[in-house]
N, C-alpha and C positions, 0 to 999 in steps of 0.2 A: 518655508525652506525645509528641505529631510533630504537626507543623503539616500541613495539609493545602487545597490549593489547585486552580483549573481555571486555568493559565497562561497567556498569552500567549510565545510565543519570547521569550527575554531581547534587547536590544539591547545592540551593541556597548559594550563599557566605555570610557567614554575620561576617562580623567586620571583623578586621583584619588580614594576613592572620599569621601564626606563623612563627616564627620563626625556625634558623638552629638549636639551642640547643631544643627548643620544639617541635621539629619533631626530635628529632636524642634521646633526655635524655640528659643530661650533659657528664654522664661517656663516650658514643658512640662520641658524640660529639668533647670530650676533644682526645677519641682514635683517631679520625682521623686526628684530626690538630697534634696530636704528631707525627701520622705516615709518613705525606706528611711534620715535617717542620726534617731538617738534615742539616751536615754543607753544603751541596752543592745544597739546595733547600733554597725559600725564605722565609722570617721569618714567625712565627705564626701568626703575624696579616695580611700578605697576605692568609698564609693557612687558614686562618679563613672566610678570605672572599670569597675563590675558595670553600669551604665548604657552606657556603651559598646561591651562585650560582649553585652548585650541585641540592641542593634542593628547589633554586626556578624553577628552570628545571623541579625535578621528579614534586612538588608541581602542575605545568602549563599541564605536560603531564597527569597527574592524574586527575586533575580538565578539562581537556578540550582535550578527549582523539578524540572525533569527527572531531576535527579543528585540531590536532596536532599528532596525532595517526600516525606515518607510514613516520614522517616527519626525511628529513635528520638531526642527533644534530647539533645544530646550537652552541653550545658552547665547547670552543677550548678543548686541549688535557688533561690540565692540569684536568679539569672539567669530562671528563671522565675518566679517572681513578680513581676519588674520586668516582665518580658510582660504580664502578668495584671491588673499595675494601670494596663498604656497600655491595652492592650482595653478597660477598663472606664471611661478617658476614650472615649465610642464616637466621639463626632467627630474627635477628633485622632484617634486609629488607624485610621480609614477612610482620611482624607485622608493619613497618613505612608505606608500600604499603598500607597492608590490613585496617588499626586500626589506622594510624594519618594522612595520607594525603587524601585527600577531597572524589577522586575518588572511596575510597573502593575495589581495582582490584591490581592485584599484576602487575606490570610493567615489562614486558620481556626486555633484550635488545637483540638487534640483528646486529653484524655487518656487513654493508656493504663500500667498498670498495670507498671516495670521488668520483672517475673516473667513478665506475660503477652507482653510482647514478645520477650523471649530467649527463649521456649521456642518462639515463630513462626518464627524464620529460622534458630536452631539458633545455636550457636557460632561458628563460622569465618565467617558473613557477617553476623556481629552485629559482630562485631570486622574486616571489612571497612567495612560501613559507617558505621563510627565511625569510622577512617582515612581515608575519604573526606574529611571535613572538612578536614586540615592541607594539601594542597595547595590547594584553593581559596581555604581562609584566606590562607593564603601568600601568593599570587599576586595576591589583592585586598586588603590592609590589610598588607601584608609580614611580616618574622618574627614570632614569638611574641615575649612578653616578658614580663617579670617580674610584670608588672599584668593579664596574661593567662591567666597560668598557672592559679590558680588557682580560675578559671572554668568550664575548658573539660578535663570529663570524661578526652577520653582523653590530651589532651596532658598533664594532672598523670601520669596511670596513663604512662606512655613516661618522664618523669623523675623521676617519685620511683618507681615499682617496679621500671622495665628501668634507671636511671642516663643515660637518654640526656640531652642539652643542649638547650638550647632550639635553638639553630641548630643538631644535630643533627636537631632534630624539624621545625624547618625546613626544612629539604633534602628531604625523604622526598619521593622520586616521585611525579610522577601529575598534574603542573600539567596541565591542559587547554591545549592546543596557542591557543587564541583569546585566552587574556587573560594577561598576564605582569604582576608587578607595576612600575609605575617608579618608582625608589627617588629621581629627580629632582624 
């Protein structure tokens, strides 16, 4: 699965980026954590956080469609299916593509198949551009953390199978020289 998009150049970042309830409204918002929390699903304050990791996703693909455009989702299943049920509100996901998140372009998704994509770019740039992500993250939504972790494909794979930290895995080079994050 990778989204895929015809961009407009991103615009400058300034200040912080919004939030899940200020890119979604409250009412959308509150629909989705009631949709994904059930007795056999985990509680709202985990659906709360896979809800926000959703949209620091579209948020990264929308803002930095050049660098991420076409790239395999790097964030687990749960995370995509929260995609799959704002698309399938078609009016709010037109308007949060078009009218709140950065990029201005409505965001396609398109699946493709884990096996069929590794075996197109090969190893070493499959696992490059799964790296790409943690700087970007970084620098726009600041370090990883604990409510994040277990979202986002390769940053679990960096600490639970290499033992690195979360601010280990935040540090890791390659911030783009245009946007830093402020921690103000």
């Amino acid at each position: 699965m990778h989204p895929t998009a015809t961009p407009p150049a991103p615009a400058p970042l300034s200040g912080a980026a919004p939030t899940a309830q200020e890119l979604l409204g409250e009412a959308l918002h509150d629909e989705v954590v009631r949709h994904f929390t059930t007795p056999n699903t985990p509680d709202a304050t985990r659906v709360t956080y896979q809800v926000r990791e959703c949209l620091r996703y579209l948020y990264l693909v929308s803002r930095y469609p050049d660098r991420l455009g076409g790239l395999f989702l790097p964030v687990e299943q749960d995370i995509d299916e929260i995609w799959h049920y704002l698309i399938l509100q078609t009016r709010e996901y037109r308007e949060l593509c078009e009218e709140r998140l950065p990029g201005g372009h409505f965001i396609h998704h398109r699946s493709i198949a884990y096996d069929a994509y590794h075996a197109a770019p090969g190893r070493e740039r499959a696992a490059e551009e799964a790296l790409r992500w943690v700087p970007l993250y970084t620098a726009t939504f600041g370090p990883f953390d604990e409510h994040a972790l277990p979202h986002w494909t390769v940053v679990r794979f960096l600490h639970d199978e290499l033992g690195l930290s979360l601010a280990e895995i935040s540090a890791l080079e390659g911030c783009p020289p245009d946007i830093r994050y402020d921690q103000s």
